[in-house]
PyMOL Python script that loads the backbone (N, CA, C, O; Angstrom):
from pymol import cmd

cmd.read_pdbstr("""\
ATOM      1  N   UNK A   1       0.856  -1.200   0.000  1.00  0.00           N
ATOM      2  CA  UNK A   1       0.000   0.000   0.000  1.00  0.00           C
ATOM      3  C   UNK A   1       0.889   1.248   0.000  1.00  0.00           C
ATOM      4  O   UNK A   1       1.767   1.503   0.825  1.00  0.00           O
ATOM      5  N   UNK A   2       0.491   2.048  -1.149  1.00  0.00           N
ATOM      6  CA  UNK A   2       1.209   3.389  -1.013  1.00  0.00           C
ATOM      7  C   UNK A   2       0.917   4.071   0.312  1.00  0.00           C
ATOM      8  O   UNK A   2       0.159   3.657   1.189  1.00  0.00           O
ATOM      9  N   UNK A   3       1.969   5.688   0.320  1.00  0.00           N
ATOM     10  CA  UNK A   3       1.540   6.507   1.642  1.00  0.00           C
ATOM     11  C   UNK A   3      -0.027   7.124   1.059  1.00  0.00           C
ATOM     12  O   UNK A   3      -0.997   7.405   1.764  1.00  0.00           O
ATOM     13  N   UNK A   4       0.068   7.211  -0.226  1.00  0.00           N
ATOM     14  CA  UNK A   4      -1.210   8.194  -0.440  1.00  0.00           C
ATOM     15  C   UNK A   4      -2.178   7.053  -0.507  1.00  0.00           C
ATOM     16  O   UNK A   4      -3.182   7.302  -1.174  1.00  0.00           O
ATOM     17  N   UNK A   5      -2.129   6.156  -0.104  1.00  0.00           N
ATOM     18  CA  UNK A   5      -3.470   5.023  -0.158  1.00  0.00           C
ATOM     19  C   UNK A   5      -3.529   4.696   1.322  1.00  0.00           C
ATOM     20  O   UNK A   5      -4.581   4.242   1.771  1.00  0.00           O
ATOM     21  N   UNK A   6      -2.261   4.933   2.286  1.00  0.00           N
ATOM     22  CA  UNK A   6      -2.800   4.932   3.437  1.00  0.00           C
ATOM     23  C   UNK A   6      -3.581   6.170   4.521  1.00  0.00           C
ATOM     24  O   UNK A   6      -4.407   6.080   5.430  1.00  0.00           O
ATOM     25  N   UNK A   7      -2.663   7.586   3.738  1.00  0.00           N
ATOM     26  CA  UNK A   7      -2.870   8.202   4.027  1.00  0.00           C
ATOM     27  C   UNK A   7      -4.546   8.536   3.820  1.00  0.00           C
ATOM     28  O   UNK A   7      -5.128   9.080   4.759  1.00  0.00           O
ATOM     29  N   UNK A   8      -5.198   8.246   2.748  1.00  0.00           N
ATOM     30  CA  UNK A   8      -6.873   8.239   2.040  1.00  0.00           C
ATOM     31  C   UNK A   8      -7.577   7.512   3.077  1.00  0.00           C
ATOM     32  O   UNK A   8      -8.471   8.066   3.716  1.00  0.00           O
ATOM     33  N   UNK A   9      -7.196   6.166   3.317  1.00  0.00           N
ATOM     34  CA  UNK A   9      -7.433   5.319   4.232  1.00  0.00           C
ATOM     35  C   UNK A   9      -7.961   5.840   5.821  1.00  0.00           C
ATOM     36  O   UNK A   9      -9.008   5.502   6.374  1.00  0.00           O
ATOM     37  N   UNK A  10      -6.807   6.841   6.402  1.00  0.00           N
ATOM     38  CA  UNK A  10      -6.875   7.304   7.777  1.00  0.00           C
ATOM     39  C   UNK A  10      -7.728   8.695   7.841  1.00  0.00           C
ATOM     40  O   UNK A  10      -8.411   8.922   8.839  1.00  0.00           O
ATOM     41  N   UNK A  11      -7.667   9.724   6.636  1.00  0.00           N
ATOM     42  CA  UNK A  11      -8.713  10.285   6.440  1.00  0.00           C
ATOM     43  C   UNK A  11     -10.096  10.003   6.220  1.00  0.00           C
ATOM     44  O   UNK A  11     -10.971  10.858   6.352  1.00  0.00           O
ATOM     45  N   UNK A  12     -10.353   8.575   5.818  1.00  0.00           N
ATOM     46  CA  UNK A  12     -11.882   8.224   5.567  1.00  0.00           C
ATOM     47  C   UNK A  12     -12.250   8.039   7.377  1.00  0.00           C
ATOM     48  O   UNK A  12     -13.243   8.596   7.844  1.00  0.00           O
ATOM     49  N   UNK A  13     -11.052   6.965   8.502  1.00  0.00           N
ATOM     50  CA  UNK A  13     -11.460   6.732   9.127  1.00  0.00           C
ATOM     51  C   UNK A  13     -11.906   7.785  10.214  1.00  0.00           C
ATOM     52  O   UNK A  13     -12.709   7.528  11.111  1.00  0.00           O
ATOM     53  N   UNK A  14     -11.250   9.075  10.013  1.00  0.00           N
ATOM     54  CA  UNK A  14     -11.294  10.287  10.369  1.00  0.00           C
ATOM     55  C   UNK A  14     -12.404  11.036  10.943  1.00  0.00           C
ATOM     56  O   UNK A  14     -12.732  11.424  12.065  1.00  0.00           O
ATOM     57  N   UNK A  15     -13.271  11.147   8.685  1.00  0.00           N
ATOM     58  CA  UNK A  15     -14.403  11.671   8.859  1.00  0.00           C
ATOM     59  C   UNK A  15     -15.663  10.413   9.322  1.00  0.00           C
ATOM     60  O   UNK A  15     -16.798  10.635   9.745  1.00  0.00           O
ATOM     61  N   UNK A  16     -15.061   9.202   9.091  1.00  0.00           N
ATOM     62  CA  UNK A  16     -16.120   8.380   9.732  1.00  0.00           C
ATOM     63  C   UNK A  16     -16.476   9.180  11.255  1.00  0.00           C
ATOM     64  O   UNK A  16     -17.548   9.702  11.561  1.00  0.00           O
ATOM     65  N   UNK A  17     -15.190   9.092  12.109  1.00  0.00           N
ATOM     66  CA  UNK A  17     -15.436   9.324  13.552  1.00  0.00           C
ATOM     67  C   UNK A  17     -15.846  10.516  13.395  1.00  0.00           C
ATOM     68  O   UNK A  17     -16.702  10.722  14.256  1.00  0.00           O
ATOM     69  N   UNK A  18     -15.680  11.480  12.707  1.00  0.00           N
ATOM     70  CA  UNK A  18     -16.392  13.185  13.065  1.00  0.00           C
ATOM     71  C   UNK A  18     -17.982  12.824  12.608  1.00  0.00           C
ATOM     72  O   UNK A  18     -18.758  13.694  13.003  1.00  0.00           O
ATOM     73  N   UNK A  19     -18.378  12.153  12.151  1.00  0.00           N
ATOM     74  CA  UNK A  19     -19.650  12.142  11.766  1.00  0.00           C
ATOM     75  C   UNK A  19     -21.071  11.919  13.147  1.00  0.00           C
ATOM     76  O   UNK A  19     -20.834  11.322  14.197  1.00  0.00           O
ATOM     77  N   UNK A  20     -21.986  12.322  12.931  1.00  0.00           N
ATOM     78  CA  UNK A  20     -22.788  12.565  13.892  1.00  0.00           C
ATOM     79  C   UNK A  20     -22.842  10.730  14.551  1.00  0.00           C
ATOM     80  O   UNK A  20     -22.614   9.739  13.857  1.00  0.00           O
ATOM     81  N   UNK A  21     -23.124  10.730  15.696  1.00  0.00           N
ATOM     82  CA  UNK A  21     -23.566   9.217  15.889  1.00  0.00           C
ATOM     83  C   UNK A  21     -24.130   8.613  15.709  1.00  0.00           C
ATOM     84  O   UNK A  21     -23.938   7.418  15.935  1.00  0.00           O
ATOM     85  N   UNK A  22     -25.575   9.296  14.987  1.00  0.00           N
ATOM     86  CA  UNK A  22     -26.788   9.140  14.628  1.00  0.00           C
ATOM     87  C   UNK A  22     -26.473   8.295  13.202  1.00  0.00           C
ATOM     88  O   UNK A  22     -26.882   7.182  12.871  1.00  0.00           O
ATOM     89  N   UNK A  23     -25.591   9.238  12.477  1.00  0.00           N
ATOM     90  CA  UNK A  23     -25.886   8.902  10.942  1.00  0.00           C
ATOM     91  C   UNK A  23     -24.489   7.278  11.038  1.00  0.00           C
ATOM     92  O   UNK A  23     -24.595   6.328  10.263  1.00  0.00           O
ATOM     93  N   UNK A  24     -23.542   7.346  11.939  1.00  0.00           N
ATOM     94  CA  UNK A  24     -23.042   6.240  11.852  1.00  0.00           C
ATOM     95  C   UNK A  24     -23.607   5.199  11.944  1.00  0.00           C
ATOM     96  O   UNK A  24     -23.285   4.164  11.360  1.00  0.00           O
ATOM     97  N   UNK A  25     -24.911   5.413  13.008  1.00  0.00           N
ATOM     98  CA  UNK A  25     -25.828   4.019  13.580  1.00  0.00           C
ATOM     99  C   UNK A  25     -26.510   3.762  12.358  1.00  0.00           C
ATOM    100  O   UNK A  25     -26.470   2.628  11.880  1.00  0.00           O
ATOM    101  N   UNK A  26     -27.175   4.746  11.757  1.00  0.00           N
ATOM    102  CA  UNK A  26     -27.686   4.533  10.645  1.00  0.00           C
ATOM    103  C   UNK A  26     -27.149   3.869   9.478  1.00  0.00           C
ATOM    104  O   UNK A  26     -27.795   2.940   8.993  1.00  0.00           O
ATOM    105  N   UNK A  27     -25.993   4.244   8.939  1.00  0.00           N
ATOM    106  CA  UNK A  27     -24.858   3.174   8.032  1.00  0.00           C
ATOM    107  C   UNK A  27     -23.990   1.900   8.172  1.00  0.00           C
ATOM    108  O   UNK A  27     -23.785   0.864   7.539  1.00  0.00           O
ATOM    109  N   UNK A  28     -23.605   2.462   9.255  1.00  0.00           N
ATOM    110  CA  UNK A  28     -22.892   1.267   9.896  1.00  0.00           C
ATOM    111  C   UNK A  28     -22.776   0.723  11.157  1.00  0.00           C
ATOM    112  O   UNK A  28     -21.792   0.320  11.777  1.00  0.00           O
ATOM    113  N   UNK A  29     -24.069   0.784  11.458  1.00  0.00           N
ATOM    114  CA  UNK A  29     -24.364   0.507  13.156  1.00  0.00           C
ATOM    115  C   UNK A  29     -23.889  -1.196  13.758  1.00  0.00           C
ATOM    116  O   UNK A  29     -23.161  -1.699  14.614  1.00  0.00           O
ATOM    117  N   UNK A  30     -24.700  -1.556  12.835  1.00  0.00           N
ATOM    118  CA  UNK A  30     -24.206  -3.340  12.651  1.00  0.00           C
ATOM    119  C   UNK A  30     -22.911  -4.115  12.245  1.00  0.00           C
ATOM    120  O   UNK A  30     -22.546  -5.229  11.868  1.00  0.00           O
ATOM    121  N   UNK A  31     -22.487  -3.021  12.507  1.00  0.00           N
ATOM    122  CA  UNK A  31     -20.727  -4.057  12.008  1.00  0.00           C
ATOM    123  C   UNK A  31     -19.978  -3.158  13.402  1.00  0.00           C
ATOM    124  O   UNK A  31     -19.013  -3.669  13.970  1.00  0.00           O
ATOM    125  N   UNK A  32     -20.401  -2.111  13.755  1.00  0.00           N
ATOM    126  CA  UNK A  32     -19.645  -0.908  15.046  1.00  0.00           C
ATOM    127  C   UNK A  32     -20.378  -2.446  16.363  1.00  0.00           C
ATOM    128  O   UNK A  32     -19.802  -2.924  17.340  1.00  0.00           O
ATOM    129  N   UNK A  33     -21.138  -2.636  16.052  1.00  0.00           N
ATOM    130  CA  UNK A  33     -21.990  -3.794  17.085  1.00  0.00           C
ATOM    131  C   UNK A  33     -20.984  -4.921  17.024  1.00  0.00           C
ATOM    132  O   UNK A  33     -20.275  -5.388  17.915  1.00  0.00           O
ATOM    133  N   UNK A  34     -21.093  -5.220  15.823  1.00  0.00           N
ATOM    134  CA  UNK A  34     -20.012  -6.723  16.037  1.00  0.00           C
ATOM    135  C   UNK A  34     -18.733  -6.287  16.073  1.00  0.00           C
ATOM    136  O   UNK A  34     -17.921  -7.197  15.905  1.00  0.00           O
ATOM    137  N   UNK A  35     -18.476  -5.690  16.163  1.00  0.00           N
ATOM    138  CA  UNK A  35     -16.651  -5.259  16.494  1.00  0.00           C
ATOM    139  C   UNK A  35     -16.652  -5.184  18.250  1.00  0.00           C
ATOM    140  O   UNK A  35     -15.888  -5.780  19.009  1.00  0.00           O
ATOM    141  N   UNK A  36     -17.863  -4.172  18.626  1.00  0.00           N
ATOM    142  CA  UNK A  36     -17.997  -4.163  19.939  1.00  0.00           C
ATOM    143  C   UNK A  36     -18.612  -5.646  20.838  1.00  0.00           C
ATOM    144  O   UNK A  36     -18.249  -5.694  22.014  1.00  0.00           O
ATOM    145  N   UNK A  37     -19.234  -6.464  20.487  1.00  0.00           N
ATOM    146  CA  UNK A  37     -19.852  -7.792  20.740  1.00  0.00           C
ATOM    147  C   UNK A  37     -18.356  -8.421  20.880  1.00  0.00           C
ATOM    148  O   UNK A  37     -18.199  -9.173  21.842  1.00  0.00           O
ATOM    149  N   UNK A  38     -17.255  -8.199  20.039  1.00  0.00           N
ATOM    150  CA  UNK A  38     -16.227  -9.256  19.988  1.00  0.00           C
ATOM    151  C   UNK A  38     -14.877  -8.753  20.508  1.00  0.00           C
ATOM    152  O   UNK A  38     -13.793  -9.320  20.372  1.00  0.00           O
ATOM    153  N   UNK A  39     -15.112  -7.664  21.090  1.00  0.00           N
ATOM    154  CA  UNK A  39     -14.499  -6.743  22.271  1.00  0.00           C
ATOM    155  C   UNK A  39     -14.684  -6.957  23.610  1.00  0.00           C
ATOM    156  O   UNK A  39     -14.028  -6.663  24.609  1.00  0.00           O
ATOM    157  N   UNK A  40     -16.085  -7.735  23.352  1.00  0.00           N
ATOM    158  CA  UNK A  40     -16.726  -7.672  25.337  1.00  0.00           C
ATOM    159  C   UNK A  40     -16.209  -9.810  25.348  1.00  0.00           C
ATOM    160  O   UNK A  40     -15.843 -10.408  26.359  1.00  0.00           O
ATOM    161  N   UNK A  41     -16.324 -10.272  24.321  1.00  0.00           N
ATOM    162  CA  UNK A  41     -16.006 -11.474  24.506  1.00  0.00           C
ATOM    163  C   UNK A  41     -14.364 -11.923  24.428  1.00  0.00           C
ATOM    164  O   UNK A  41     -14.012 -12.990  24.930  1.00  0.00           O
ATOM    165  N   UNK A  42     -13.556 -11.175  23.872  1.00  0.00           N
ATOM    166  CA  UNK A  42     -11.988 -11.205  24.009  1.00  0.00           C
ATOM    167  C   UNK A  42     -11.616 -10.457  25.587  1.00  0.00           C
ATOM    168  O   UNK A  42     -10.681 -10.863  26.277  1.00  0.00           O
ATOM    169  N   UNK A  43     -12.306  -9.579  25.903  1.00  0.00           N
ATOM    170  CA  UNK A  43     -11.445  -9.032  27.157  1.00  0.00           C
ATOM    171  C   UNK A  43     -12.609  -9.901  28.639  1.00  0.00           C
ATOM    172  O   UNK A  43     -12.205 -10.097  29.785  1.00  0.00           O
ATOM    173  N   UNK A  44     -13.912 -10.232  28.154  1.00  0.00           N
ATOM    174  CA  UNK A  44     -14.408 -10.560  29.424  1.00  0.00           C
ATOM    175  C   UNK A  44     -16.019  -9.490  29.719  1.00  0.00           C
ATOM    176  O   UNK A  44     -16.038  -8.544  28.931  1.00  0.00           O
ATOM    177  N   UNK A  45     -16.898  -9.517  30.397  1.00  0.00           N
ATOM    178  CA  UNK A  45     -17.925  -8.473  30.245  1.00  0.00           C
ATOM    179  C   UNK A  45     -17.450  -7.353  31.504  1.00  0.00           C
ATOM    180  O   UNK A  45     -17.756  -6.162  31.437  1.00  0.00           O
ATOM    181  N   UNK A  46     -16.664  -7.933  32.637  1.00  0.00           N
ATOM    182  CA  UNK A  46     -16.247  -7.466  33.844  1.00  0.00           C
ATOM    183  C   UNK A  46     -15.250  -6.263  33.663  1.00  0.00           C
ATOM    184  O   UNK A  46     -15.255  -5.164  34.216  1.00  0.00           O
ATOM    185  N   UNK A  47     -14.271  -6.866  32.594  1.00  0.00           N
ATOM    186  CA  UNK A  47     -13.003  -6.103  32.116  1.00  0.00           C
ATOM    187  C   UNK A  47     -13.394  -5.322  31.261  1.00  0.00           C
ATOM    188  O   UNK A  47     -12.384  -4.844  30.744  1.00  0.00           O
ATOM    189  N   UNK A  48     -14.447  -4.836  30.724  1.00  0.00           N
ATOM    190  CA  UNK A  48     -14.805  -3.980  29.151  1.00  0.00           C
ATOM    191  C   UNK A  48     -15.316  -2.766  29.929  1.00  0.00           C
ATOM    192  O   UNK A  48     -16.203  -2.912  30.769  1.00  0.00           O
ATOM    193  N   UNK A  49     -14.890  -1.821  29.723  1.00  0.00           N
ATOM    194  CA  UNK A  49     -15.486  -0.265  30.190  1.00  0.00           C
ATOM    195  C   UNK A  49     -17.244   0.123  30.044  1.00  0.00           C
ATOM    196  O   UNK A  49     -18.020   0.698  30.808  1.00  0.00           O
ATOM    197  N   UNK A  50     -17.390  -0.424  28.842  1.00  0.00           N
ATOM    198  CA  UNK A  50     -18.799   0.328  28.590  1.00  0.00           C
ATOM    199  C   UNK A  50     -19.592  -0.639  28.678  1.00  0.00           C
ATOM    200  O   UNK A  50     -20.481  -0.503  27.838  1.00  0.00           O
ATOM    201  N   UNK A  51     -19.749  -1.826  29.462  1.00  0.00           N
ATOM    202  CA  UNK A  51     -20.458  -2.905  30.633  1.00  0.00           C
ATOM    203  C   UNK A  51     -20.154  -2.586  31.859  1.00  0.00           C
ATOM    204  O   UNK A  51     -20.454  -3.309  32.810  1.00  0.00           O
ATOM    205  N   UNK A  52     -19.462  -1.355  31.985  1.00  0.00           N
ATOM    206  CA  UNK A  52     -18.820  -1.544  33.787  1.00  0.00           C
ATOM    207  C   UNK A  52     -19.677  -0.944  34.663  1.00  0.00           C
ATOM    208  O   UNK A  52     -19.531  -0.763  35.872  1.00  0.00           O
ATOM    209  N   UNK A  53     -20.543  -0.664  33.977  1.00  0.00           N
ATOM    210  CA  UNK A  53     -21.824   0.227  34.969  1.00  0.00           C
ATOM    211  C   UNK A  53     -23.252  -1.299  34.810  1.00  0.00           C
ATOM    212  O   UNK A  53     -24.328  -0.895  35.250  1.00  0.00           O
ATOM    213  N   UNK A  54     -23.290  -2.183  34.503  1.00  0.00           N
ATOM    214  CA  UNK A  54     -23.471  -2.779  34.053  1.00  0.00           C
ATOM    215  C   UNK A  54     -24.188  -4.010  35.395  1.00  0.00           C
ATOM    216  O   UNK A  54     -24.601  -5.120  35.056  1.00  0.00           O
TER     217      UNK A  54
END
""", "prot")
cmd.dss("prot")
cmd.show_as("cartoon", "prot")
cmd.util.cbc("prot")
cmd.orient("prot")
């Protein structure tokens, strides 16, 4: 991968994160879910921050 194909790369992931939360849930809510689903099962539900109120 070139710098200017990574660099494109870290700018998309960029404006992904500046984007409202709303419109992320709306596009890509279901894959932000399974990334997070397989976050709480690699570290534990005890050890994961945003179960810790839980």
């Amino acid at each position: 991968m070139s710098m200017e194909e990574r660099r494109g790369e870290r700018e998309r992931e960029t404006r992904w994160m500046e984007r409202p939360a709303a419109e992320r849930e709306m596009r890509g809510g279901e894959k932000e879910r399974r990334v997070a689903e397989e976050t709480v099962e690699e570290k534990g539900p005890r050890e994961n921050s945003v179960f810790a109120g839980v």
